[in-house]
C-alpha positions in Angstrom: 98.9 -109.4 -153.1 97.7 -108.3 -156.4 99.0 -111.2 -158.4 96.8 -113.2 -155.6 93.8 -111.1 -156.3 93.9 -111.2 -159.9 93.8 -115.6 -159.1 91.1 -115.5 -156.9 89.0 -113.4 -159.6 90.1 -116.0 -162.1 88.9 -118.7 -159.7 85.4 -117.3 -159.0 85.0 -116.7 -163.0 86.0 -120.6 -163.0 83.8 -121.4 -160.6 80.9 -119.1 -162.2 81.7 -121.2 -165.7 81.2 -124.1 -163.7 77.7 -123.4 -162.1 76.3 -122.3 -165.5 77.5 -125.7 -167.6 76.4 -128.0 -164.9 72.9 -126.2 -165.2 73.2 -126.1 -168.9 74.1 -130.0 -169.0 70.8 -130.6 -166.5 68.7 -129.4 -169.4 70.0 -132.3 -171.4 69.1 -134.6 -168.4 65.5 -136.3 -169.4 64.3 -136.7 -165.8 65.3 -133.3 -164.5 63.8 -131.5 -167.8 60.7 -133.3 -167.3 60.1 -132.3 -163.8 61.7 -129.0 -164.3 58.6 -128.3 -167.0 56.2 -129.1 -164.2 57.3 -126.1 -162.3 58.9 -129.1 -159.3 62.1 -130.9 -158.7 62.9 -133.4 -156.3 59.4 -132.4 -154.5 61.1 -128.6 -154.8 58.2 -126.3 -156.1 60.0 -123.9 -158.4 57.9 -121.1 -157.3 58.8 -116.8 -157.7 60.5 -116.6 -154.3 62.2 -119.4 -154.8 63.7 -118.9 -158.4 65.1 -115.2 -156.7 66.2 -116.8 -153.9 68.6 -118.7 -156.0 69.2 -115.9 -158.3 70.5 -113.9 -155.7 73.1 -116.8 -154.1 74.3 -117.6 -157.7 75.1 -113.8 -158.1 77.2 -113.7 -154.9 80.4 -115.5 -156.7 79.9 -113.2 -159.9 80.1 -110.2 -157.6 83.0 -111.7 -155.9 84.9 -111.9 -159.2 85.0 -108.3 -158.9 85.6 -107.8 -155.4 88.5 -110.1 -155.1 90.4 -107.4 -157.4 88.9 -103.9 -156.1 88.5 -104.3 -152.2 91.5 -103.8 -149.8 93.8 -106.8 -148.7 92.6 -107.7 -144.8 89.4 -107.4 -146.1 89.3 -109.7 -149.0 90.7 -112.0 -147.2 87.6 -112.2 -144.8 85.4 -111.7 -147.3 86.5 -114.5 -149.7 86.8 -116.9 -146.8 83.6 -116.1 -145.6 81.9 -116.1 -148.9 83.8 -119.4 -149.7 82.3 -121.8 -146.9 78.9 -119.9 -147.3 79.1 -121.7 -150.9 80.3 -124.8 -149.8 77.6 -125.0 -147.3 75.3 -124.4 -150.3 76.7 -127.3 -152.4 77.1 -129.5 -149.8 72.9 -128.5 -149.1 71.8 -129.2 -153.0 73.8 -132.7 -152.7 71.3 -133.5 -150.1 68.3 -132.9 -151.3 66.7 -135.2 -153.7 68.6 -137.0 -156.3 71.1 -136.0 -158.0 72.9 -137.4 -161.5 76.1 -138.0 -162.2 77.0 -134.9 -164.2 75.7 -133.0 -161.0 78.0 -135.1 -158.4 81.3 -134.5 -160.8 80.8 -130.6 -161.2 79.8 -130.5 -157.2 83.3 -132.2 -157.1 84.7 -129.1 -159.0 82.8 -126.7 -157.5 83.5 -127.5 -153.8 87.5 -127.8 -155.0 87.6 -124.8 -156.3 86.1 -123.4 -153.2 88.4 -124.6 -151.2 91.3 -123.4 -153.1 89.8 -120.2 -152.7 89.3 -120.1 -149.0 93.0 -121.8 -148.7 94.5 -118.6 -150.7 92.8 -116.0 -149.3 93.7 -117.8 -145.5 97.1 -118.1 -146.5 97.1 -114.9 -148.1 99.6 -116.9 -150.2 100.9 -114.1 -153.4 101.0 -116.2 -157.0 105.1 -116.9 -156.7 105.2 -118.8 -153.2 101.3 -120.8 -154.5 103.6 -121.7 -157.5 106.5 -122.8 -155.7 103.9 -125.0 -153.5 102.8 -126.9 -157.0 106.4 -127.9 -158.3 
């Protein structure tokens, strides 16, 4: 199981990288930088609350880069599982609302993948040798 943990830590850092360029690359997007300097997207008001509402679900996969490693075996498995849909759910829910550009759609794409690898390992509870075999 620890060769399992160790790639579900590497996956949630993956997925973290993934989050913070698809933000990064938003910057870059005219549309969304202009409304994002009038303190509301996509009729969003980018308020206090809001901003640590969001702060607080994006820190949920950093602490689960750690977690996957230091937290016993029956419960990881839970925990990633139920941590995994709760972020798919909240994907899924930002690709809803309002528009979205391409660069947003493709690391969505990414992100949801990834998320679904994860809650497929930890289900499977699958250790890094038999995953391997699965992919040749």
């Amino acid at each position: 199981m620890k060769n399992t943990k160790n790639l579900l830590s590497k996956l949630w850092i993956f997925l973290t990288v993934n989050y913070i360029f698809c933000d990064v690359f938003s910057l870059y997007h005219s549309t969304f930088l202009n409304q994002l300097l009038t303190g509301r997207v996509d009729g969003i008001e980018l308020s206090e609350p809001f901003l640590l509402s969001f702060a607080i679900i994006m820190e949920i996969p950093m602490l689960m880069i750690v977690l996957s490693i230091i937290i016993k075996n029956k419960v990881n498995r839970i925990v990633n599982v139920i941590v995994g849909v709760l972020m798919i759910i909240i994907q899924i829910g930002s690709l809803t609302t309002g528009t979205n550009s391409l660069h947003y759609i493709f690391f969505s794409i990414i992100e949801i993948s990834t998320l679904l690898l994860i809650i497929y390992i930890a289900w499977k509870r699958t250790n890094l040798r038999k995953f391997n075999k699965n992919l040749t």
